[in-house]
C-alpha positions as CSV (number, residue, x, y, z in Angstrom):
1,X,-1.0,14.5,46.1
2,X,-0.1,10.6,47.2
3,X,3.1,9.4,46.7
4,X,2.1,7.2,43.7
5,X,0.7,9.7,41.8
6,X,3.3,12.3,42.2
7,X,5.7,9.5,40.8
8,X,3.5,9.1,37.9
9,X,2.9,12.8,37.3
10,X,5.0,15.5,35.8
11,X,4.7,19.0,35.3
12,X,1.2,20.4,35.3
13,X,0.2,17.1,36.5
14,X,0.4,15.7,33.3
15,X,1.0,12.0,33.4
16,X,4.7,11.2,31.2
17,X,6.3,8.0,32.3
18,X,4.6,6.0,29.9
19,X,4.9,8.5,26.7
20,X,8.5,8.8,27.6
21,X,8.7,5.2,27.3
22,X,7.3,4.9,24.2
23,X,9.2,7.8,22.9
24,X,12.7,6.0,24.0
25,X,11.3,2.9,22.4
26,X,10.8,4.7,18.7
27,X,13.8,6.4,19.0
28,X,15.8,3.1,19.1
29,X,14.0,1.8,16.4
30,X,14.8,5.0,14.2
31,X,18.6,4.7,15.3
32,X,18.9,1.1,14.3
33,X,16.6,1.9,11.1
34,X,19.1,4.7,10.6
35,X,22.1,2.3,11.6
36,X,21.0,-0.4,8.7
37,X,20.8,2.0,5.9
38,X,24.0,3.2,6.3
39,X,25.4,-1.0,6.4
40,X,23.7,-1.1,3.6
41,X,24.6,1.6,1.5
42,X,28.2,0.5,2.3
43,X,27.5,-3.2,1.5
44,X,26.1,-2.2,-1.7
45,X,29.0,0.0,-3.2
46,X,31.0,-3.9,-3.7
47,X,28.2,-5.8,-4.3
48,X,27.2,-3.0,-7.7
49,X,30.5,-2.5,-8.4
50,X,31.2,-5.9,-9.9
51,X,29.3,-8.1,-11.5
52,X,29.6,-12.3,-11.8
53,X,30.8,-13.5,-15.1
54,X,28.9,-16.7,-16.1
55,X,31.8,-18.9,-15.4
56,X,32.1,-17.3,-12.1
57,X,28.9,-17.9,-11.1
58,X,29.6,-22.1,-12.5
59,X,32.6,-21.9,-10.1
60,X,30.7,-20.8,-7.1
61,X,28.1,-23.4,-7.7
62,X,31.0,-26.0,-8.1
63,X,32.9,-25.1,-5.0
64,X,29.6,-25.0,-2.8
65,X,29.2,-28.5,-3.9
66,X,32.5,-29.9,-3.5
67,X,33.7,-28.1,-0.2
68,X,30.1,-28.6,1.1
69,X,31.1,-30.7,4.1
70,X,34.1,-28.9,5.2
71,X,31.3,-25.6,5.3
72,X,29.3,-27.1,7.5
73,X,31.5,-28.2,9.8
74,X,33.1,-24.9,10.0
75,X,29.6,-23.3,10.6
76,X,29.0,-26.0,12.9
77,X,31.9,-25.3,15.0
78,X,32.1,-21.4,14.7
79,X,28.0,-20.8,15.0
80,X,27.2,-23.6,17.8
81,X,29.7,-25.0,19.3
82,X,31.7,-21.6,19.7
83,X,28.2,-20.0,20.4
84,X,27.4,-20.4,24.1
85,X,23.8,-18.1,23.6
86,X,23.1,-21.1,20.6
87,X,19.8,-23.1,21.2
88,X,21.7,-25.8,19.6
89,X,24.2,-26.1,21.8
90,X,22.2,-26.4,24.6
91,X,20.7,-29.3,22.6
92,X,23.9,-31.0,21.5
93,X,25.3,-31.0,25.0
94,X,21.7,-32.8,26.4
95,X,22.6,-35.2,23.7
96,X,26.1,-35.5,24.6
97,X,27.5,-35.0,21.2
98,X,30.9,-32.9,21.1
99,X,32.0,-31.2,18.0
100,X,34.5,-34.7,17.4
101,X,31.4,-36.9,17.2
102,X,29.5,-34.8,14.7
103,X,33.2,-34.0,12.4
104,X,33.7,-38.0,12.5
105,X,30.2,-39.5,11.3
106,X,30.4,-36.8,8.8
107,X,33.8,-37.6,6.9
108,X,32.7,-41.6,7.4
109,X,29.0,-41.4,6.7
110,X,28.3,-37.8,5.0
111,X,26.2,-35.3,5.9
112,X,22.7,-36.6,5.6
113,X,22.9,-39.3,7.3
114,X,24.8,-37.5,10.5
115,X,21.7,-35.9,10.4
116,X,19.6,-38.3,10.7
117,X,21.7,-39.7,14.2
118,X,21.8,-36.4,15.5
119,X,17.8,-36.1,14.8
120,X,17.2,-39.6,16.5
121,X,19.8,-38.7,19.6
122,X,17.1,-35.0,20.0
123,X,19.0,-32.5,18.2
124,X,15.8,-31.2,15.9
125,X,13.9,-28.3,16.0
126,X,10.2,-27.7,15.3
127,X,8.7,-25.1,13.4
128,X,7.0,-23.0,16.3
129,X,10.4,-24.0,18.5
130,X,12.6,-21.8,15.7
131,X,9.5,-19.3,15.4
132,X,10.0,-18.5,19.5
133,X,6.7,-19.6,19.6
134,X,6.7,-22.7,22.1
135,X,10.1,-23.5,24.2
136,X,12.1,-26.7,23.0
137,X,11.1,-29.5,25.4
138,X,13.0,-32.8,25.2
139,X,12.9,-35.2,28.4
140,X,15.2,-33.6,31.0
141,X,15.2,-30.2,29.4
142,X,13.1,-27.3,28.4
143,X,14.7,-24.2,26.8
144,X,13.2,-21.0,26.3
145,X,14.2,-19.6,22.7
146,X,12.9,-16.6,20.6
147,X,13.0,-16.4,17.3
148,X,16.3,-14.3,17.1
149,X,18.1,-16.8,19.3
150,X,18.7,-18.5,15.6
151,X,20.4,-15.7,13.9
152,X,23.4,-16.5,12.7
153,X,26.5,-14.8,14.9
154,X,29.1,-15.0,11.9
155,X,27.5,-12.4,9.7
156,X,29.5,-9.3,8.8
157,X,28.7,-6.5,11.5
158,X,27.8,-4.3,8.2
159,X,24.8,-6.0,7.7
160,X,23.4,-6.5,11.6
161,X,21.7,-3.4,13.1
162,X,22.7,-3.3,16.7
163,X,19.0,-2.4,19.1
164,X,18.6,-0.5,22.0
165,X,22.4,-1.7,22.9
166,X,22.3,-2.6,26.3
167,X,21.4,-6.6,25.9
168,X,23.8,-7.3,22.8
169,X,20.8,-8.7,20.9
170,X,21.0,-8.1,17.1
171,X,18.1,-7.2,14.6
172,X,18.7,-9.2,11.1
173,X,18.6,-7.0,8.2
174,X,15.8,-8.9,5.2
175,X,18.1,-8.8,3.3
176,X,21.9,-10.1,3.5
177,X,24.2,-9.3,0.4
178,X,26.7,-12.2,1.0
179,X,23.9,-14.3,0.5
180,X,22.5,-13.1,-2.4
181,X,25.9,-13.5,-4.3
182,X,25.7,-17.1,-3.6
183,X,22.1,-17.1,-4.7
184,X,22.9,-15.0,-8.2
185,X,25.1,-17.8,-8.7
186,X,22.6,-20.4,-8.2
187,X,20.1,-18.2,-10.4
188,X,22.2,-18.1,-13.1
189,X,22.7,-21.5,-13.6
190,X,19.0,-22.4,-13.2
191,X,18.3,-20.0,-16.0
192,X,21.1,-20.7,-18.7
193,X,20.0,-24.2,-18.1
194,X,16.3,-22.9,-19.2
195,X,17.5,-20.5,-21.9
196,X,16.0,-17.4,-20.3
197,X,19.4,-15.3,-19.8
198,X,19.0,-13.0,-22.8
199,X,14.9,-13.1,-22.4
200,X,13.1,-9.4,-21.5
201,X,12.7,-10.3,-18.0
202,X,10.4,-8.9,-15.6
203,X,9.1,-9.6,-11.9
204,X,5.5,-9.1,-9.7
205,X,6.5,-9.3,-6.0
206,X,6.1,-6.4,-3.7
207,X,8.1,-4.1,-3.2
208,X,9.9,-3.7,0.8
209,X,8.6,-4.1,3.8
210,X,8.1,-7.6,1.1
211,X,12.0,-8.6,0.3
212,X,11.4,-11.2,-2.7
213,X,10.7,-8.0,-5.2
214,X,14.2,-6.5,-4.0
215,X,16.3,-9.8,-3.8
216,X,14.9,-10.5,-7.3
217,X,16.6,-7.7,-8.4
218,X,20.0,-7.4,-6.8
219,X,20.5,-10.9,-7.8
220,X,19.8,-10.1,-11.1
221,X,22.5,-6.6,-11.6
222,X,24.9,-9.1,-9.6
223,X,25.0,-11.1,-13.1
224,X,24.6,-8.4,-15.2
225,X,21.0,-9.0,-16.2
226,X,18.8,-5.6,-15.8
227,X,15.5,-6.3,-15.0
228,X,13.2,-4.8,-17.7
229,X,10.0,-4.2,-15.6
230,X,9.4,-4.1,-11.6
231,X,5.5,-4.5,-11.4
232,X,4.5,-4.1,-7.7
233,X,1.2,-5.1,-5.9
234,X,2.2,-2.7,-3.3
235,X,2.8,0.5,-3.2
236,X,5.1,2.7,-1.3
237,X,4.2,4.4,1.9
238,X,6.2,7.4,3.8
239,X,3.6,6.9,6.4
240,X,5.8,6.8,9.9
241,X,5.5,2.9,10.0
242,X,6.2,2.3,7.2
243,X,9.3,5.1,6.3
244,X,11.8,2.7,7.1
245,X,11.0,0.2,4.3
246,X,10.3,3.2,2.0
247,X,14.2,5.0,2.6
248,X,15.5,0.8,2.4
249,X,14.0,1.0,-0.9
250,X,15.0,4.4,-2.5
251,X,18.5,4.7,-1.1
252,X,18.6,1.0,-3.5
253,X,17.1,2.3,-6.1
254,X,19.7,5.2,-5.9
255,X,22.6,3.2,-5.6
256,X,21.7,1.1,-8.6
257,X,22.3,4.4,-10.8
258,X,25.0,5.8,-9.1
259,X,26.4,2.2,-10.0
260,X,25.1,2.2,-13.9
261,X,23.2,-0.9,-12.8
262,X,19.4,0.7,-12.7
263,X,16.9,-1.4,-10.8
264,X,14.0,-0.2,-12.6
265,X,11.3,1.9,-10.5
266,X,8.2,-0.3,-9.5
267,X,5.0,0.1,-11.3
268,X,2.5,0.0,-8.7
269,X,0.1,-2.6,-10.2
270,X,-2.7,-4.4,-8.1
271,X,-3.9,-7.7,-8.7
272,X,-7.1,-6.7,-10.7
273,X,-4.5,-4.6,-13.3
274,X,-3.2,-8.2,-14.4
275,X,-3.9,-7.1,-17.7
276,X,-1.2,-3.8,-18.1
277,X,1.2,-7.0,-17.5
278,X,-0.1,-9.3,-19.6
279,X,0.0,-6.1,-22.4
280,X,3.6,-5.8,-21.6
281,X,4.7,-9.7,-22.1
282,X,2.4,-9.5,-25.7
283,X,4.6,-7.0,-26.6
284,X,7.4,-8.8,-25.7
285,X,6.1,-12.3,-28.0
286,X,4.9,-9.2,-30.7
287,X,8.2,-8.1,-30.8
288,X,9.6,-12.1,-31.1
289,X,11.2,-12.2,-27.8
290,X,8.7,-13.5,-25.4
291,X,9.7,-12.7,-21.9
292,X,10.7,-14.3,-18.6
293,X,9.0,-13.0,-15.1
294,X,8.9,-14.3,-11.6
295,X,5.8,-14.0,-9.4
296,X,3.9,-15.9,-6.8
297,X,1.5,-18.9,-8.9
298,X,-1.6,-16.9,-8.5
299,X,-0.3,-14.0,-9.7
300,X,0.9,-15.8,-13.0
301,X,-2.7,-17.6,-13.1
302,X,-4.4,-13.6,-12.9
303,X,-2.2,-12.5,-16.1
304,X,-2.7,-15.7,-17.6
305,X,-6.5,-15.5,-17.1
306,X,-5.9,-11.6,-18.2
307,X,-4.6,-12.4,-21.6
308,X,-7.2,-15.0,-22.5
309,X,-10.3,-12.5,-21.6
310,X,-8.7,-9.6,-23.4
311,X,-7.3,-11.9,-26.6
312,X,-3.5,-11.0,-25.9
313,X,-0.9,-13.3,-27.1
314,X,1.6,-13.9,-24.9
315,X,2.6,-17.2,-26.4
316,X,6.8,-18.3,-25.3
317,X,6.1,-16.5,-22.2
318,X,8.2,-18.8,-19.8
319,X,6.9,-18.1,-15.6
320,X,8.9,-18.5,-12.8
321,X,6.7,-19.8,-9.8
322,X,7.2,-19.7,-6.4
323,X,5.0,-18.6,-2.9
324,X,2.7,-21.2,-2.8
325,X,2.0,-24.7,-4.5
326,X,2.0,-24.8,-8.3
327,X,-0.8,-27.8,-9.0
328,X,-2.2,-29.1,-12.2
329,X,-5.5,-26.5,-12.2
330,X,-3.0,-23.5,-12.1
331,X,-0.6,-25.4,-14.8
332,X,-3.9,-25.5,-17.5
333,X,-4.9,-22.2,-17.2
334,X,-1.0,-21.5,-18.3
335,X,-0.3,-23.4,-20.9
336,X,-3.7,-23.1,-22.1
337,X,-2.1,-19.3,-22.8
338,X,0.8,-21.4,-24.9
339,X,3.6,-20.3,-21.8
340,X,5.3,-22.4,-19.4
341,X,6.9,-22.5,-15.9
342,X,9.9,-23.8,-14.0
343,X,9.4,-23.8,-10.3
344,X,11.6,-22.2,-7.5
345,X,11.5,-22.9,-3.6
346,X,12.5,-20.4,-1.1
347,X,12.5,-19.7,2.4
348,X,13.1,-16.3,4.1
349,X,15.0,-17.8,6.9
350,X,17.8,-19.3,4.6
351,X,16.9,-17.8,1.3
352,X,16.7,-19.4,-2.0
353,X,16.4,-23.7,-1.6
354,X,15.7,-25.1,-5.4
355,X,15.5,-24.2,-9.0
356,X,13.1,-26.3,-11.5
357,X,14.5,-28.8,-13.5
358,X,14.8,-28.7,-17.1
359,X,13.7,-32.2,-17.4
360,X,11.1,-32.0,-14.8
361,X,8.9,-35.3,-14.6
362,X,6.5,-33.4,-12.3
363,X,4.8,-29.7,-12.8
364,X,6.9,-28.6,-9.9
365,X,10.2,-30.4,-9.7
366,X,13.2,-29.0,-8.4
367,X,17.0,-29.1,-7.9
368,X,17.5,-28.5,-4.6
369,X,20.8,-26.1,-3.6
370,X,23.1,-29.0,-2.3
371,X,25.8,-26.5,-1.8
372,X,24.0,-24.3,0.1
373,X,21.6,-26.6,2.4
374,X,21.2,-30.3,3.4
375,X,17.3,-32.1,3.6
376,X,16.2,-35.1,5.2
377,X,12.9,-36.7,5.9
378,X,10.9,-37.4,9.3
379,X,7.6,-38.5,10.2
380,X,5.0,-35.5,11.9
381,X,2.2,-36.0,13.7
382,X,-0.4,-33.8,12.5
383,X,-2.8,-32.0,14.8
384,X,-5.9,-33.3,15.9
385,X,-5.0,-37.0,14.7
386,X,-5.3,-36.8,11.0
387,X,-2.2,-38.6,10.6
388,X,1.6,-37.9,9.6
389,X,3.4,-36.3,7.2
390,X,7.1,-36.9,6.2
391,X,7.9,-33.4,7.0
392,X,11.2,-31.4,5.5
393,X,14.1,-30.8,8.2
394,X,16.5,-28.8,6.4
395,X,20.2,-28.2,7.7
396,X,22.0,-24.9,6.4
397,X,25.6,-25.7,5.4
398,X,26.9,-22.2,4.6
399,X,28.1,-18.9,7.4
400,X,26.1,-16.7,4.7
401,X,22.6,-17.6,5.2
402,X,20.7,-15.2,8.1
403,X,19.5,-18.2,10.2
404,X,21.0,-21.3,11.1
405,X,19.3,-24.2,10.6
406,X,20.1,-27.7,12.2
407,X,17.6,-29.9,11.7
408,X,14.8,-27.4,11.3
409,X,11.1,-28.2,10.6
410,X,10.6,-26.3,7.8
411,X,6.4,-27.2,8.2
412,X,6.6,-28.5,4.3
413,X,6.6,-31.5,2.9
414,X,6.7,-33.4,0.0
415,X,8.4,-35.9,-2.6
416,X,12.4,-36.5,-2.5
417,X,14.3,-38.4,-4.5
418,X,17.9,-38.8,-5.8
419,X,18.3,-39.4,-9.7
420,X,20.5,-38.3,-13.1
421,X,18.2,-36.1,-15.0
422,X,21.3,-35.5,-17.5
423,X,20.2,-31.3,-17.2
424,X,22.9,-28.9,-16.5
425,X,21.8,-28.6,-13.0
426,X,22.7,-32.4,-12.7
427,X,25.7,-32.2,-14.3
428,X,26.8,-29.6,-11.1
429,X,25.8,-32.4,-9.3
430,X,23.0,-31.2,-7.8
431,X,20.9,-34.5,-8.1
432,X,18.7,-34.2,-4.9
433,X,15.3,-34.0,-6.6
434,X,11.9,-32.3,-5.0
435,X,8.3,-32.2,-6.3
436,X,4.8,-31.7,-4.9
437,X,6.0,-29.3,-1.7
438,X,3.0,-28.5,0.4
439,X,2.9,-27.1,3.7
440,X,1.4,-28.6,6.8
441,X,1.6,-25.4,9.3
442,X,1.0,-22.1,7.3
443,X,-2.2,-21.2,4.9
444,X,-0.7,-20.4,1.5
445,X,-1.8,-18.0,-1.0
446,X,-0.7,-15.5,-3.3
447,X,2.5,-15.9,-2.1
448,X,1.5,-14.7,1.4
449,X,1.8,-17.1,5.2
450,X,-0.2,-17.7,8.3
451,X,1.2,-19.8,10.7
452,X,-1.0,-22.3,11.7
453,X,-0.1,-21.2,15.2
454,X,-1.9,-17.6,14.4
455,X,-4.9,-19.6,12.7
456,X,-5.4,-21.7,15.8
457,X,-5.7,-18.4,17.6
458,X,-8.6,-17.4,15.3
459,X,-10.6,-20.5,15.3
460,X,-10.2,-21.2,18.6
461,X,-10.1,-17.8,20.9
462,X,-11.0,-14.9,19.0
463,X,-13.8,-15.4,16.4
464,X,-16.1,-18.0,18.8
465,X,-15.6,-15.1,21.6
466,X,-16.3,-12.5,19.2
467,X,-19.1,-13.6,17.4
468,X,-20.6,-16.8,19.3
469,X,-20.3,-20.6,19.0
470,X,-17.4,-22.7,20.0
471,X,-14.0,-23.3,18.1
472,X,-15.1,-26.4,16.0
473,X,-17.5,-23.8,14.6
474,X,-15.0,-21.9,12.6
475,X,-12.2,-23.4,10.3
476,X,-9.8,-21.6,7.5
477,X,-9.5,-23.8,4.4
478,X,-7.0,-23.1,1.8
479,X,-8.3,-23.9,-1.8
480,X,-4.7,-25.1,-3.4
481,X,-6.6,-26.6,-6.4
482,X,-8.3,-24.1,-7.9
483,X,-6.5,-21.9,-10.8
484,X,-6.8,-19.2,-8.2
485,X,-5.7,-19.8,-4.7
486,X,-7.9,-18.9,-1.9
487,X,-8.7,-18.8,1.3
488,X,-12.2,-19.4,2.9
489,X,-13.3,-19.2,6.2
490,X,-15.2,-21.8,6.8
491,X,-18.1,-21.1,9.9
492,X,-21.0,-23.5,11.2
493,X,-24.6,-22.4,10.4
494,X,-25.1,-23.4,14.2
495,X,-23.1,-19.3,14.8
496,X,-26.5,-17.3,14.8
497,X,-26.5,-13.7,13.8
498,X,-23.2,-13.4,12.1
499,X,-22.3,-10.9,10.1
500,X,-19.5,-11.9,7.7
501,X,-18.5,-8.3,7.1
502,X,-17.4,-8.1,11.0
503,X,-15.8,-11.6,11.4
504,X,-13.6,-10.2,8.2
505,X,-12.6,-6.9,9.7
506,X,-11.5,-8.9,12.7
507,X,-9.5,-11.6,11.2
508,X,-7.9,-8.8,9.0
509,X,-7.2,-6.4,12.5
510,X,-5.5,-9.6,14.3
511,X,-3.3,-10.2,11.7
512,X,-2.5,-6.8,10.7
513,X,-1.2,-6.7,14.2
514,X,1.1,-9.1,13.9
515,X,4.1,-7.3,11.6
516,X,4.3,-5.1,8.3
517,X,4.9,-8.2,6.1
518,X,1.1,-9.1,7.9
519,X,-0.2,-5.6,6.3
520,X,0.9,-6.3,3.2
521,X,-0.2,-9.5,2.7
522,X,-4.0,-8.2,3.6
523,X,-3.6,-5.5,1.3
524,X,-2.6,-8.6,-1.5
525,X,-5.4,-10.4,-0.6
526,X,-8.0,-8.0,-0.4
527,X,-7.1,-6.6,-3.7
528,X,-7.4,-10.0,-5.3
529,X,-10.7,-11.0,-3.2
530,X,-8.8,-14.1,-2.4
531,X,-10.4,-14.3,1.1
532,X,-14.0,-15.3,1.8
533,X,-16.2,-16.6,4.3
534,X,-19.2,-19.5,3.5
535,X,-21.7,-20.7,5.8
536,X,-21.0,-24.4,6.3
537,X,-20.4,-27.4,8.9
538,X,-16.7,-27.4,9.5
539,X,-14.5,-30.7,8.1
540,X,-14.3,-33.2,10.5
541,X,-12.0,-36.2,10.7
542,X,-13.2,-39.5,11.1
543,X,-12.5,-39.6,14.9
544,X,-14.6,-36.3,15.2
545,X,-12.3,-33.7,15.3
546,X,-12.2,-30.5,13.2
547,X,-8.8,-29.3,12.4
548,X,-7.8,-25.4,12.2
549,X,-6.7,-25.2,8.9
550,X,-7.6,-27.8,6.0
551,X,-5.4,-27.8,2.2
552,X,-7.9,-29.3,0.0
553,X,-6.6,-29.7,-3.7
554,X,-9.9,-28.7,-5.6
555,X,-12.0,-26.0,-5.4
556,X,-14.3,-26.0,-1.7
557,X,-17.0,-25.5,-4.1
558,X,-16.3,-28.9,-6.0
559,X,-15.8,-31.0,-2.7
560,X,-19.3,-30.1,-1.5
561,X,-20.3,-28.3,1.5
562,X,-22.6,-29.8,4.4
């Protein structure tokens, strides 16, 4: 036998380096899966074992706001500057801005506007930059970065699973308990402020690999407010993928009774069972306490659309909306069902960012978390020339959150603006107001993301390789307008012989690919239909390109098809 193959041989011929490589790879993953249920079973015995008093929860608020600057520049210092591995650092340095600079401007000038200097000296980061998707250029340097080179290095070791150990690198856990004490406090002023504290209270978010379901309701025990119900579009899986979600979830739901704090067991319900939930809130307004639940604003749309068709009431119903822009088609099919809806705004890098306003001026207004992060504004070129945005950079403030942010495109935008609404939330000071968020990089819906990076993939490589025609053939469009958000895949009548069922199987197959969050969010969509594809000449721009991925804010349908 050569000498090559009687390296890659083993007994009986039988070829093993590779298996054995895999086999040392998934045993890593089940130690550090192993590892992070154990931090977290001994992170949550404190976190259950006391809950936040109401005027506990006003203090924390209060103090985040007040000591906001010193946190930052303790963060600063402790997560960059004492950080050699930290991007920013390597950033900071090209700029030539020591720790003294940044601590001056920000007792003489405040926060936001040392922001802004250190954005115009470089010290930014774009969205694919933070994603590890694209190295962070500026003129004279060029840094390779992955994703985890942002995780933030002062979190307790409890809550940071350690990999294969030879490297030092760290896997995040989805969810970080110091956070969500910050973020219960946060809650719980957003909701005294919109009477919902004594309300039945339920939630539709998936359950884990998903974490919104979860945070939702450790949040909620941290203040002493049981959630009633736990509807899931997903459903739990002890397939081998999958188990390490799956034991994440029980060993909480354990822990929650050992702690006489139940997180109630979700209710596998898929989108087409709106109804069982719009049943359970008519029950609630039968019963004269009309309920409170959180879900992505399609999801509300569905029950709202649910009760209408089957003649429930569910009049008083008051929605908490989040995942994915709130507009004024989605806000008549609500109301039209006599509830209403205060907006939240989120980000799984730094958690919770705003809570709606009580005095709201538009359908989605909200408070944004001063304490907790800082925002400013700069102008982004948008791809293929159709224009700029004033995109959101936000700036985390606190050593809780999982990431840190400095300068950080967050690939939204919208409308800022500073002003005295006289709510509660105001009178905490939080008077940074934000409304109309929409999202420049990602394709929206249901709650669920893909980065425009993974669209351009699609559109431009795969499907025109796949199934003929060039990549201004093919184009995903996000309907944000229409009471039920969807997304439609847009492909040129010039692409002969195509069969639709096969393009979907394949844009389904290449994201599924991409993580566990990726599988659920197919499962989401195809369970609410929400993803299509039409025949139809791509949207050009007026200098004659076609972008990847077009927001319109009515129906496709409506804006007419060529």
């Amino acid at each position: 036998m050569p000498a090559e193959g009687r390296a890659r041989s083993g007994i009986c011929g039988v070829k093993c380096g590779w298996p054995l490589g895999r086999l040392s790879v998934m045993l890593s993953k089940m130690l550090d899966s192993v590892r992070m249920l154990w931090r977290f079973s001994v992170g949550l015995k404190p976190f259950l074992g006391s809950t936040l008093s109401g005027e506990q929860c006003r203090q924390i608020v209060v103090e985040s706001m007040r000591d906001r600057a010193a946190s930052f520049l303790e963060l600063l210092r402790r997560a960059v500057y004492d950080n050699p591995r930290s991007p920013y650092l390597a950033l900071l340095r090209w700029a030539g801005v020591e720790f003294g600079d940044v601590a001056g401007m920000v007792r003489q000038e405040g926060i936001e506007a040392t922001l802004q200097k250190l954005y115009d000296a470089g010290v930014f980061v774009r969205l694919e930059e933070f994603k590890g998707l694209r190295p962070i250029e500026r003129l004279g340097l060029e840094l390779c970065v992955r994703a985890a080179d942002f995780n933030n290095p002062l979190l307790r070791r409890d809550f940071i699973a350690a990999s294969s150990g030879s490297t030092g690198r760290r896997q995040r856990l989805a969810i970080d308990l110091d956070l969500l004490v910050i973020e219960a406090a946060y809650n719980w002023v957003v909701e005294q402020a919109h009477g919902v504290l004594t309300r039945p209270r339920a939630i539709w978010w998936p359950i884990p690999p998903g974490s919104a379901g979860l945070k939702h309701a450790l949040r909620a025990v941290k203040c002493g407010r049981m959630l009633d119900k736990w509807f899931s579009p997903t459903k739990i899986s002890w397939h081998p993928r999958e188990f390490p979600s799956a034991a994440f979830l029980c060993l909480a739901l354990c822990l929650s009774r050992f702690w006489k704090t139940p997180i109630p067991i979700p209710e596998f319900t898929p989108l087409e069972q709106a109804w069982r939930i719009a049943v359970w809130l008519g029950e609630q307004t039968g019963h004269g306490s009309p309920a409170y639940l959180s879900a992505p604003a399609s999801s509300i749309v569905r029950i709202c659309q649910a009760a209408l068709q089957t003649g429930v009431d569910i009049s008083g119903s008051l929605f908490r909306v989040s995942g994915e822009p709130y507009t004024e088609a989605k806000r008549r099919v609500v109301v039209s069902c006599g509830a209403q809806t205060f907006s939240s705004w989120s980000l799984s890098e730094c958690g919770t960012i705003a809570g709606g306003c009580f005095r709201a001026q538009a359908i989605d207004e909200v408070h944004l978390y001063s304490g907790k992060l800082a925002l400013i504004q700069r102008p982004v070129s948008l791809k293929h020339d159709v224009g700029t945005v004033d995109a959101f950079h936000l700036t985390t403030l606190r050593r809780e959150t999982p990431k840190v942010l400095l300068n950080v495109d967050t690939g939204d935008y919208g409308i800022v603006s500073e002003r005295r609404c006289g709510c509660p939330l105001d009178e905490l000071g939080m008077t940074i107001h934000v409304h109309t968020i929409r999202n420049y990089e990602k394709l929206t819906t249901s709650g669920m993301h893909i980065l425009g990076s993974d669209i351009l993939e699609l559109v431009e490589n795969l499907l025109p390789q796949r199934h003929g025609g060039k990549p201004g053939d093919y184009q995903f469009v996000e309907e944000a307008g229409s009471p039920e958000t969807c997304v439609t895949i847009v492909v040129s009548r010039s692409v002969k012989n195509l069969k639709e069922e096969v393009l979907l199987r394949d844009v389904k197959q290449f994201l599924s690919k991409k993580s566990r969050a990726q599988r659920m969010m197919l499962n989401i969509w195809e369970q609410g239909k929400s993803i299509r594809v039409v025949r139809a000449e791509p949207y050009t721009t007026y200098t004659g390109k076609t972008p990847a991925l077009r927001i319109v804010t009515g129906s496709l349908d409506s804006e007419g098809l060529r």
